[in-house]
N, C-alpha and C positions, 0 to 999 in steps of 0.2 A: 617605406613606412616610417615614418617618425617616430622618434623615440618618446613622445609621450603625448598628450592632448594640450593645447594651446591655451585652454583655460587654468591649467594646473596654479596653484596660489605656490607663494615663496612658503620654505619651511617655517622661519619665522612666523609668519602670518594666523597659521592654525594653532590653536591654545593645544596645551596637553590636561585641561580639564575634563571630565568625563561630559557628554553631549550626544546630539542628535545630527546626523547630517540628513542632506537632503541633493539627488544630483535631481537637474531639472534640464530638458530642452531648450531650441530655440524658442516655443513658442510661451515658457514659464510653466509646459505640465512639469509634475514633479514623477521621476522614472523612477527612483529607489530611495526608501529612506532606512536608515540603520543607524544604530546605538554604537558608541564605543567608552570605553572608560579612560581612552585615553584619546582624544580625537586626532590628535597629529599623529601618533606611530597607526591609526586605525586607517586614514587616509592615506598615509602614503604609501600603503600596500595599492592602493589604487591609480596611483601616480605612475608606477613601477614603469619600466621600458613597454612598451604593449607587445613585442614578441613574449614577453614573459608570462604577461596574465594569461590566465584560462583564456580561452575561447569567446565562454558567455561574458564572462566580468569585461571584457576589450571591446566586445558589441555594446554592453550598456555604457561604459565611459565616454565610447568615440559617439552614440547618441546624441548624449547628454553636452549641455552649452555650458555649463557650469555647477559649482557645488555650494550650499549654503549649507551653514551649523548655526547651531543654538546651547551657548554651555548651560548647563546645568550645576546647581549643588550637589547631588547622589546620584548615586548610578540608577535608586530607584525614580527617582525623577525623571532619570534618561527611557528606564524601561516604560513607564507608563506616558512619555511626551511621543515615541514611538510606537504605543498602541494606539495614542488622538490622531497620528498622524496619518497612519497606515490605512485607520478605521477613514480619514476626513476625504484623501487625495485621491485612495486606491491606487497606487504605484504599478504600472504594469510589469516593474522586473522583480516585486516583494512575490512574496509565496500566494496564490490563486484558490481559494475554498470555494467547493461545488456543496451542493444540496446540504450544508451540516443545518441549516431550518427548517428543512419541511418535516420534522417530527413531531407526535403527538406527544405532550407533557401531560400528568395530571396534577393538577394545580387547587390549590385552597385556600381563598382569601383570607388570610389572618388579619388583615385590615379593617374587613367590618364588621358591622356590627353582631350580626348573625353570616361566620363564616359558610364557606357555600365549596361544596368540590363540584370539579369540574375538569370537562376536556379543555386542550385551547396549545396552538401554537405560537402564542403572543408570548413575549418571555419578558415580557415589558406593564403584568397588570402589577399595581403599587400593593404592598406589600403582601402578595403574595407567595404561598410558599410550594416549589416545584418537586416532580418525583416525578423520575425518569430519565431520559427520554426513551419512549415504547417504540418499537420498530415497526407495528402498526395501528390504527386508530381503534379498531374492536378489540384489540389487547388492554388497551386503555380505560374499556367502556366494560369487559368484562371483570376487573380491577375493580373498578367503581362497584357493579352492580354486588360484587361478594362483599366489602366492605361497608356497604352501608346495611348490611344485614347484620354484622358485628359493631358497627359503630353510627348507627341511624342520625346522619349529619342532613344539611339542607344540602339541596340539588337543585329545587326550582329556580328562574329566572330572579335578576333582581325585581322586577318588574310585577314579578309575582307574588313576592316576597313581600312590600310594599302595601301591594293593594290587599295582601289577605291581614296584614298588622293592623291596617288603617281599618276594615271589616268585621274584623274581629271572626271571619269563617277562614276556615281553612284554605291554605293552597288546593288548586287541582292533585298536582301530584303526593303533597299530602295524604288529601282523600285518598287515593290507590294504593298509602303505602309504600312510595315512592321517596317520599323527602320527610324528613326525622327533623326538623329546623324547629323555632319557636312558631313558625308562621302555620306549622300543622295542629296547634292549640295538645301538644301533646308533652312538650316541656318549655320550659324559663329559659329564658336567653345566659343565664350563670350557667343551668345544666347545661344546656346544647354549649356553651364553650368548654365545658369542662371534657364534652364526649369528642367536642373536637380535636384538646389537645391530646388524648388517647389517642383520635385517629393518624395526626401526626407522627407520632411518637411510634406508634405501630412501623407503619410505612418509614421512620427514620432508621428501623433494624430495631425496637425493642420488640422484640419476638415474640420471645420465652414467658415473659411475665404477663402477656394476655392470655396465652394460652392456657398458663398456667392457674392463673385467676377464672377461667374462664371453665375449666374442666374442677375445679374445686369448688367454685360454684353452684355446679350441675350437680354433683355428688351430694353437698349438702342440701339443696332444693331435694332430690332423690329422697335422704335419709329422713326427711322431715316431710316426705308427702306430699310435697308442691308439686306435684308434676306439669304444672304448667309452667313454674319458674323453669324445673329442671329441661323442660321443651325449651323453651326459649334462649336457653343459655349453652342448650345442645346446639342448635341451630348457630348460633353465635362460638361457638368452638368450630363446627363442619366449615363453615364460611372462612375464618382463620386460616384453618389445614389448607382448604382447598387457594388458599392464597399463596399461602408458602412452599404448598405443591410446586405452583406454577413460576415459584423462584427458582433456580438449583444450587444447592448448597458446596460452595467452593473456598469459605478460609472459614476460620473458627471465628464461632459467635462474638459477637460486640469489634468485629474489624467491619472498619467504614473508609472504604478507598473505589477512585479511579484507577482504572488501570489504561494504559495504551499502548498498542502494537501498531508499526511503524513497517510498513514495507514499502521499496519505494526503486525505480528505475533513475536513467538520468530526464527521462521526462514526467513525470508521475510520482505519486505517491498514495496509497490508500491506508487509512488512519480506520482502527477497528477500539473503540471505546469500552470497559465492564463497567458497571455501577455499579459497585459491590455495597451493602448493608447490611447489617447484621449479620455477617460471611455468606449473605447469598447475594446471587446477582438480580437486580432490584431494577434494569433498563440497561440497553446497548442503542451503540448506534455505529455507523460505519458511513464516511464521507472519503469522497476525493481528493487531493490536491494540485493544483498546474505547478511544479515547477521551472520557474525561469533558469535562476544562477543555479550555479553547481552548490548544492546544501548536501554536509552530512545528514546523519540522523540526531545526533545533539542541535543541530541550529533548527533543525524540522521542528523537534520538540521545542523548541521557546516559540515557534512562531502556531505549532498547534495551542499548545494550552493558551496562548491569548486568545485566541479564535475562542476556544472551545469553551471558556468562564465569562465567554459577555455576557452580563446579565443574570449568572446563576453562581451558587453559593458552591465554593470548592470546598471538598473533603478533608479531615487531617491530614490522609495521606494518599497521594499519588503516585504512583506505579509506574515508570518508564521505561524506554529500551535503552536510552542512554542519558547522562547528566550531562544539562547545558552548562555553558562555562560561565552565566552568570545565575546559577543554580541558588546563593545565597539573596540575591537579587529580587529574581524570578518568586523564590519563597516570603518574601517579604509583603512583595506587590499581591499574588494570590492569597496573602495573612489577611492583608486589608480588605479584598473582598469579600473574602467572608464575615470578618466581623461589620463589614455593611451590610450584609444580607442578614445577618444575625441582632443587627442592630445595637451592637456590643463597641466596644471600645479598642479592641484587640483582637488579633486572631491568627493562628499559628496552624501554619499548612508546613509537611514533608514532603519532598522529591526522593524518589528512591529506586532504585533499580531493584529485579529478584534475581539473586544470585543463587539461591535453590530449595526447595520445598515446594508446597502448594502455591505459593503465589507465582513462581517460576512455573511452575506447572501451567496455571491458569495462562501467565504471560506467551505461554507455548502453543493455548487453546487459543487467544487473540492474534497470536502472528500467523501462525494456518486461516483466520478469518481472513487478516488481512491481505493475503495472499490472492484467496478466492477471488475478493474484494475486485483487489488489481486484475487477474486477469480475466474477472466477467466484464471491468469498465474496458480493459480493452477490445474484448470478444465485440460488444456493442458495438464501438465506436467504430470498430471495421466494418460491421454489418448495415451501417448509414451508407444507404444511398448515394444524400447529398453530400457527406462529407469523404465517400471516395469519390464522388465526382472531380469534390474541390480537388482532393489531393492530387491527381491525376494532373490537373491542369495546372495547379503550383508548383508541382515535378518540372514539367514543360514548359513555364516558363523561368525558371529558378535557373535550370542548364539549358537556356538557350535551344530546346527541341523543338521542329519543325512541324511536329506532329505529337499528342498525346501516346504518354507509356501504354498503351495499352494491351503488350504483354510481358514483362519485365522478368529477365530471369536474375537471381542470387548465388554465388559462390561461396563457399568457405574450406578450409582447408583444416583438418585435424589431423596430431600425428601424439605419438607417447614417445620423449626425449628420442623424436629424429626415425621412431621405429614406427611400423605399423600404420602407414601415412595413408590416411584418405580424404577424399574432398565428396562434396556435397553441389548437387544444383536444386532450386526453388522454381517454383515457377508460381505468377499471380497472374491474372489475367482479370481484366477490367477491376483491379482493385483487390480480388477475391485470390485464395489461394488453389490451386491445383496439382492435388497430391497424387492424382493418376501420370502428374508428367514429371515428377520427380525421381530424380537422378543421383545414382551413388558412385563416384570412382576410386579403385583403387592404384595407388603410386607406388612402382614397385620399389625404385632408386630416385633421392629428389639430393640437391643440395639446402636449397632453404625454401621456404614461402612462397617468394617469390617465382623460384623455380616450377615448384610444385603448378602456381596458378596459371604458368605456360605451359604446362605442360596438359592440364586438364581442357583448356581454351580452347590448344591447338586442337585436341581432339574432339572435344563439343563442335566447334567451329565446321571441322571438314565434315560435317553431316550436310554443312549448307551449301556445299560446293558439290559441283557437276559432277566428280570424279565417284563413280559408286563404288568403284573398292575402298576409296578412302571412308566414305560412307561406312561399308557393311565393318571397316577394321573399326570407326569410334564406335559403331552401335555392340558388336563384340566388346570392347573394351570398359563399356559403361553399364552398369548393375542398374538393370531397370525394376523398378517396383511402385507398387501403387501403395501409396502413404507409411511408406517403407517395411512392409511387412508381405505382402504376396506378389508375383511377379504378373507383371501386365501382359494382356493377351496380345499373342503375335498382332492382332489387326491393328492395335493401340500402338504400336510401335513408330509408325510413320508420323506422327505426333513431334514426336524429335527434331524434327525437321523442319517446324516451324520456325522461323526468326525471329530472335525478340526486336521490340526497337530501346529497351534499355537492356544495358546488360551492367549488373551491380559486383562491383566485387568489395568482401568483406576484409580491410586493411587503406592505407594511407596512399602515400604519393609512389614509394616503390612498385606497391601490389598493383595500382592503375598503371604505370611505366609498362612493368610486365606484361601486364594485360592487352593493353595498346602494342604490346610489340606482337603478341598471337594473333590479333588482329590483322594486323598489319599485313604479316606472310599469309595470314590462310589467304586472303584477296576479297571477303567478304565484304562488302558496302552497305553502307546505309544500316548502322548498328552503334546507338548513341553509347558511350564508356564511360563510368561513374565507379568511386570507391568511397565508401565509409567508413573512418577512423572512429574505433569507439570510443576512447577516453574523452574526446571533446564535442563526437557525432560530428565532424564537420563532414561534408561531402568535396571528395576531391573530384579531378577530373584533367585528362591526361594533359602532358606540358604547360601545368599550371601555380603557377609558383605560390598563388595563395587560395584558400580552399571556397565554396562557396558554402553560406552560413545559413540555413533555414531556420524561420525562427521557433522557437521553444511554445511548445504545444501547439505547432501548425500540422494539419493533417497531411501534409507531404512529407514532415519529417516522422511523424506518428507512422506510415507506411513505410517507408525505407526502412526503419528501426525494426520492423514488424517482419519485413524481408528478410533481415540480418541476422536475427534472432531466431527465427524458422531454420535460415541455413545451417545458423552452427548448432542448432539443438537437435538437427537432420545430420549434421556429420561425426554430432558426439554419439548418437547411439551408434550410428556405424562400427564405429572403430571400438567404441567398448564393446560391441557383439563379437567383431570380429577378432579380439583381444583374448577375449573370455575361451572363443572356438579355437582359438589357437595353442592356450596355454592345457585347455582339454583334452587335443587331441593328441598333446605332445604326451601329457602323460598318461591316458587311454592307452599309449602305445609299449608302455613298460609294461611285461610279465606279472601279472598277479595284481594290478592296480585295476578296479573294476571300475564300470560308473560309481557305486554308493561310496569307494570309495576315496575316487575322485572329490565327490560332492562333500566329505567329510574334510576332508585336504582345504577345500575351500574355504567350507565354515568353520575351521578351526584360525585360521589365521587371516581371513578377512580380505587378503588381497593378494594376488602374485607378486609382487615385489618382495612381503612378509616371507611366503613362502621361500622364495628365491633364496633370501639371505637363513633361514632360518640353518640352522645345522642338523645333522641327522639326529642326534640326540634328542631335540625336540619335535625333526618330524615321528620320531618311534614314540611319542607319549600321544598323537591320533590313535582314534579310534581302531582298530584293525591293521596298524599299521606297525609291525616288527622293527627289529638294526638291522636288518640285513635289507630289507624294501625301502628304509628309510634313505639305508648309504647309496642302495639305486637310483633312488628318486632325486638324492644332492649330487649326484656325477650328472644325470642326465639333464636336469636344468642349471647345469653349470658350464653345457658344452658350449 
């Protein structure tokens, strides 16, 4: 391999002005564009030897035909030449946004003449003003239908609007009661702007002051015998509540911030948004991301908040999981948006992360969404038909298989510093997972990993050979269970036996050596050998000096990932079960330590290690537990 790409420019040549690069193929697409403030020291991280770079960074360089920049005067300049350009080219190695538009907005043209609310996905009508985004469209519409009872704005079409001014009769919806506008002959185009900006103003989080106005109102209407006023203004209070019902109130009033929670795989990412106003939450929404390179969660965040402000007016303050590094930047460029959407001159946005209170709090209630988030996009995507079709045949031909995976088994190996060593087997068949054929074993004596993975193979493997003692000893030796919790029916058993034609093991070029050499002696044929290195997901494959690369968000690497990740979340609970039953049964076994207080022992110190090291004198301050049981219990988990 060569030490670097052919196109690389002389050091000289690249300014140390802050700027924009851009790599591009043979054919002139543009693969990746990125900012730096310093563009030579930024670049020649990508110059570097290519054994050195990542994985993905060495695939998109060695792509790529060449690099082009563009300086800049400010770093803000760099940050918004790299939104035109991201937004122009679509870069296939930049960060990938799924569905963050198909959401309902409620929008209210502040542009014309007789402002008008309304539904709409357009984020693009001229100076109109947005609230939201609604996670679904009748949330939106019952939104509308309670506020135009407290704030009786127009509704009807323009088209309607028009013909009833020019008429001088009312709108249709007018008539019903439906639209509050000048066009319903029931107020002045001065009044209905004035009710509008109230309705604004509502929905921007001033809460308290309509309600307030709105319930003092009714009172004095009451006191003075109007009861039709004090009707009217009851109804327009009930309308209020039942608004703010349907917000939930999560920081203290008059706070107006975005919040975002960031979870995220090495292929993935799901992005969970709060709208907070007036300390309630006032619209969410929750989109996908493909990621290509390897991104923290600081670079994720500079490349969501662009995404997520096209078009619409960012809040004071922002809420993150973590601060980009060009965070003064970033707040500059989000300043200016808003004071475009405010039509102001200025405008001043915060980045912030919650370090603890309610806003930490809520930031805790966003990262469980977005957790969800990810594993129902993945739940899906395995549940596609076409795209385990794809994956299946991407497999096969990516390693050179003669035949589609189509039952693929998973290994993985867990142990606690060397002790308590178990492994795990997976099984997928046409894509789908099969937890009536999964497999648990236990390692009495291993030297390392790789040990371990011969040693489980060997005996996986001799189920498939002729010899049925060798047979009935693997099937003794391997903890059968159906989705790891009840044991599978004798009849179920002979299931084991089937072949896979891939067999995955979880680790690099050692753990496939290993693997290929249990191969090797059982005498089994016709059983293709693959391993998966997580830090860079490459797939290895035996006597092969460089790994093969699937690319980033292809559904062959989305299933391998999914194998990998089954096996070892299959052989972590093993060994914690069997961890937990072990450190129980040991001290079950001391004179006068019961179960309760056992279970006391536990939840006082949180974990066996704690207790291990703890000294008598602190296990005598449990519950039920004297100096004399205590000095029992630290000799006997001491032997």
């Amino acid at each position: 391999m060569a030490d670097t790409v052919s196109y690389r420019p002389k050091a000289g040549e690249i300014p140390t002005q802050p700027g924009v690069y851009r790599f591009k193929d043979a054919n002139g697409r543009v693969l990746y564009v990125g900012k730096a403030k310093n563009l030579r020291a930024r670049l020649s991280n990508y110059f570097a030897p290519l054994r050195s770079l990542h994985e993905r960074t060495r695939r998109m360089v060695t792509s790529a035909a060449g690099v082009e920049w563009t300086v800049v005067a400010t770093d803000i300049e760099s940050l918004q030449l790299e939104y035109t350009w991201i937004k122009e080219f679509d870069p296939p190695f930049n960060v990938k946004f799924r569905d963050d538009k198909t959401y309902p907005f409620l929008a209210v043209t502040l542009a014309d003449e007789a402002p008008r609310v309304m539904v709409t996905r357009n984020h693009k009508v001229r100076g109109a003003r947005y609230f939201g985004p609604y996670p679904k469209i009748w949330a939106v519409r019952d939104t509308i239908d309670l506020m135009i009872k407290a704030f009786p704005i127009r509704t009807c079409s323009d088209s309607s609007y028009k013909h009833a001014m020019q008429t001088g009769r009312p709108c249709f919806p007018g008539q019903i009661g439906r639209c509050g506008g000048p066009c319903s002959g029931k107020v002045t185009i001065e009044e209905h702007r004035a009710i509008v900006d109230d309705f604004v103003a509502f929905m921007a989080g001033g809460d308290k002051r309509f309600v307030t106005a709105a319930t003092k109102n009714m009172r004095a209407a009451a006191e003075r015998q109007d009861y039709e006023a004090a009707a009217k203004y009851r109804d327009q209070l009930q309308a209020l509540e039942a608004v703010l019902a349907k917000s939930a109130v999560v920081l203290r009033d008059r706070v107006d911030a975005d919040l975002f929670a960031i979870e995220h795989d090495e292929l993935a990412a799901s992005v969970q948004q709060f709208i907070v106003r007036g300390g309630r939450i006032r619209g969410e929404r929750s989109w996908t991301v493909d990621k290509e390179l390897d991104l923290d969660t600081a670079e994720l965040v500079d490349s969501i908040l662009q995404s997520a402000y096209e078009g619409q007016e960012p809040p004071k303050e922002i809420i993150v999981p973590a601060l980009p590094d060009d965070k003064e930047e970033l707040e500059t460029w989000l300043g200016t948006r808003r004071a475009e959407a405010r039509g102001r001159g200025t405008g001043k946005v915060q980045l912030r992360t919650a370090q603890r209170g309610e806003k930490a709090a809520l930031m805790a209630t966003a990262t469980m969404n977005a957790k969800n988030n990810l594993m129902l996009y993945k739940t899906r995507r395995s549940s596609d038909f076409v795209a385990r079709s794809q994956a299946l045949t991407d497999i096969q031909e990516a390693l050179g298989m003669t035949d589609a995976p189509l039952r693929m088994e998973c290994y993985d190996v867990s142990h606690l510093s060397g002790t308590n060593i178990v492994a795990s087997m997976v099984v997928f068949e046409d894509g789908l997972a099969r937890k009536d054929q999964y497999r648990r074993f236990t390692i009495a004596e291993s030297t390392d990993d790789t040990d371990s993975i011969h040693q489980v193979l060997t005996r996986r493997l001799a189920y498939l050979k002729e010899d049925p003692q060798a047979a009935e000893r693997a099937e003794a030796e391997a903890q059968i269970f159906s989705d790891g919790e009840s044991p599978v029916e004798p009849a179920k058993r002979k299931k084991f036996s089937y072949p896979p034609n891939l067999l995955i093991v979880d680790g690099g070029q050692p753990q496939v050596n290993a693997a290929a050499r249990a191969l090797e002696e059982s005498g089994v044929q016709g059983i293709f050998l693959a391993g998966i290195a997580k830090r860079l997901e490459e797939i290895w494959l035996p006597d092969s000096d460089y790994p093969v690369i699937l690319p980033r968000g292809s559904e062959a690497l989305f299933m391998i990932q999914r194998l990998r990740d089954e096996a070892h979340r299959f052989a972590i609970t093993h060994q914690r079960s069997r961890r937990k039953r072990d450190i129980t049964s040991v001290l079950s076994d001391i004179p006068g330590l019961g179960p309760s207080r056992v279970r006391e022992l536990l939840k006082h110190f949180g974990s066996v290690t704690q207790l291990k090291a703890a000294e008598p004198e602190a296990i005598a301050e449990v519950k039920g537990i004297g100096p004399q049981l205590a000095t029992t219990i630290r000799e006997t988990l001491s032997r």
